[in-house]
C-alpha positions in Angstrom: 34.0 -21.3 25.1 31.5 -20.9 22.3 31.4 -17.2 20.7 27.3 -17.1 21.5 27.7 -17.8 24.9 26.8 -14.5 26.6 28.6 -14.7 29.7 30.2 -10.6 30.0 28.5 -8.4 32.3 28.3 -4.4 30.1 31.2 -3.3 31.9 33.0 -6.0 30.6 31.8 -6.2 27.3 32.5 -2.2 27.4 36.1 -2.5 28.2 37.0 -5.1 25.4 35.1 -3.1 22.9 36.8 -0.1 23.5 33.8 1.9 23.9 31.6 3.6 27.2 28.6 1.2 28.9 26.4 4.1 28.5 27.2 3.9 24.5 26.3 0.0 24.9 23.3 0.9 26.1 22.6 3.5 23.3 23.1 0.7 21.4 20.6 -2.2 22.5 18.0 0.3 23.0 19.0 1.1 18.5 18.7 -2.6 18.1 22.0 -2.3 16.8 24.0 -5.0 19.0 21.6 -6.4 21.1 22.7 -8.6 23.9 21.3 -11.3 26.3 18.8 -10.4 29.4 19.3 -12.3 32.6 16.1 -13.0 34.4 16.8 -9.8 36.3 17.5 -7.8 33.2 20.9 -7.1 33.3 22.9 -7.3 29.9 25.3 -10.2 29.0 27.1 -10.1 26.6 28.8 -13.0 24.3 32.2 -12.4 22.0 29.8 -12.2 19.0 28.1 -9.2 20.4 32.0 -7.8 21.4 33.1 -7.9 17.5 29.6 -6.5 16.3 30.2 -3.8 19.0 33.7 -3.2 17.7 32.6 -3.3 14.1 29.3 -0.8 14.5 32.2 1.5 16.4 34.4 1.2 13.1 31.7 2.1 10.4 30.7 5.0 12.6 34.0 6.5 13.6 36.3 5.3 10.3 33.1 5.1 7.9 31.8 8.4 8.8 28.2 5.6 8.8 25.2 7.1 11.2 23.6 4.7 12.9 20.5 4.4 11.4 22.6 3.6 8.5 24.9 1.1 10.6 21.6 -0.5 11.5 20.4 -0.8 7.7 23.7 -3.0 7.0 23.8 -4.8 9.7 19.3 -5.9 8.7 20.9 -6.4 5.5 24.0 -8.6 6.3 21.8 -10.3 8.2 19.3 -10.7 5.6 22.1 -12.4 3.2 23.1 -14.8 5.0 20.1 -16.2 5.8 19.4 -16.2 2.2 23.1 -17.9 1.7 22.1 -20.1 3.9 18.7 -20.9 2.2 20.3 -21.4 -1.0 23.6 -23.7 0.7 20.1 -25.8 1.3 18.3 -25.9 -2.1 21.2 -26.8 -3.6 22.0 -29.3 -1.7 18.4 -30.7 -2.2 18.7 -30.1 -5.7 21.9 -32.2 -5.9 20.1 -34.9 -3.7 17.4 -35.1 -6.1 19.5 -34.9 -9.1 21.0 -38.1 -7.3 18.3 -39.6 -7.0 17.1 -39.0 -10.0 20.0 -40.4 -12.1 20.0 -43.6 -9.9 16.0 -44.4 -11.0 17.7 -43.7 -15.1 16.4 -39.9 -15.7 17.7 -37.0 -16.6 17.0 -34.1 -16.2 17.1 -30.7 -18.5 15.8 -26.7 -18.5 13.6 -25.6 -21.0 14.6 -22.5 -22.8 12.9 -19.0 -22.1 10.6 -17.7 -24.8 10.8 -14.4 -25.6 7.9 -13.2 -24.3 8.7 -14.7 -20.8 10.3 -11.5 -19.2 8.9 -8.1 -18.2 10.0 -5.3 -20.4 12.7 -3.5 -19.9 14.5 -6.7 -17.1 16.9 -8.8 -19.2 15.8 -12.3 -20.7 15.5 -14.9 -17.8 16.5 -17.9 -17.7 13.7 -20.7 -17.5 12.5 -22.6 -14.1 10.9 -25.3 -16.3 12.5 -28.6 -15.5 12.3 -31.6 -18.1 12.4 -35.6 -16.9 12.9 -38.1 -19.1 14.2 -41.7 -19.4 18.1 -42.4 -20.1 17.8 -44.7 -23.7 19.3 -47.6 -22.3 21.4 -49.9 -24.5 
């Protein structure tokens, strides 16, 4: 069975996580775990909203975590991994079109910063500036 499948009904759900319905509840209406509606509106719940329920229950209780501050890191977990995600897939592209690239006999190089590239005060970047040129062939 898939872990996104949400196929436990609260009181379920409840009793594997260990905690109260009413503190499920509590929690969907927080956006902190929130599970999916049947056209009725009753909660189901999958086994990815079960370990997110367990783990909101551990940074509260073992964290000392409020839940406005449980529901900052879980915006911001979230937010990383769609951003790992986006990266997995420029760099993938990126090593496509370097592919590519070398096949049709270029190469490819960065351009150093200048010194006057950065803001004050942030440390020198490193340039986006991306050379092309020919491979000398022999």
């Amino acid at each position: 069975m898939p872990t996104d499948a949400p196929v436990y009904v609260i009181s379920v759900a409840a009793e594997m996580a260990g905690l109260h319905p009413q503190t499920l509840r509590q929690y969907d209406r927080l956006g902190l775990v929130t599970p999916t509606r049947t056209v009725s509106g009753g909660r189901r719940y999958s086994l990815r909203n079960i370990v997110a329920l367990r783990e909101v229950q551990r940074l509260s209780q073992d964290e000392g975590v409020n839940l406005a501050g449980i529901k900052r890191i879980i915006e911001l977990q979230t937010r990383v991994e769609a951003l790992d995600q986006r990266l997995g897939e420029a760099l993938s592209e990126l090593s496509d079109m370097s592919a590519s690239l070398a096949a049709g006999g270029y190469r490819r190089t960065y351009l150093p910063a200048r010194a006057g590239d950065h803001r004050s005060g942030a440390a020198k970047a490193a340039s986006t500036a991306v050379v092309l040129y020919p491979t000398r062939r022999r």
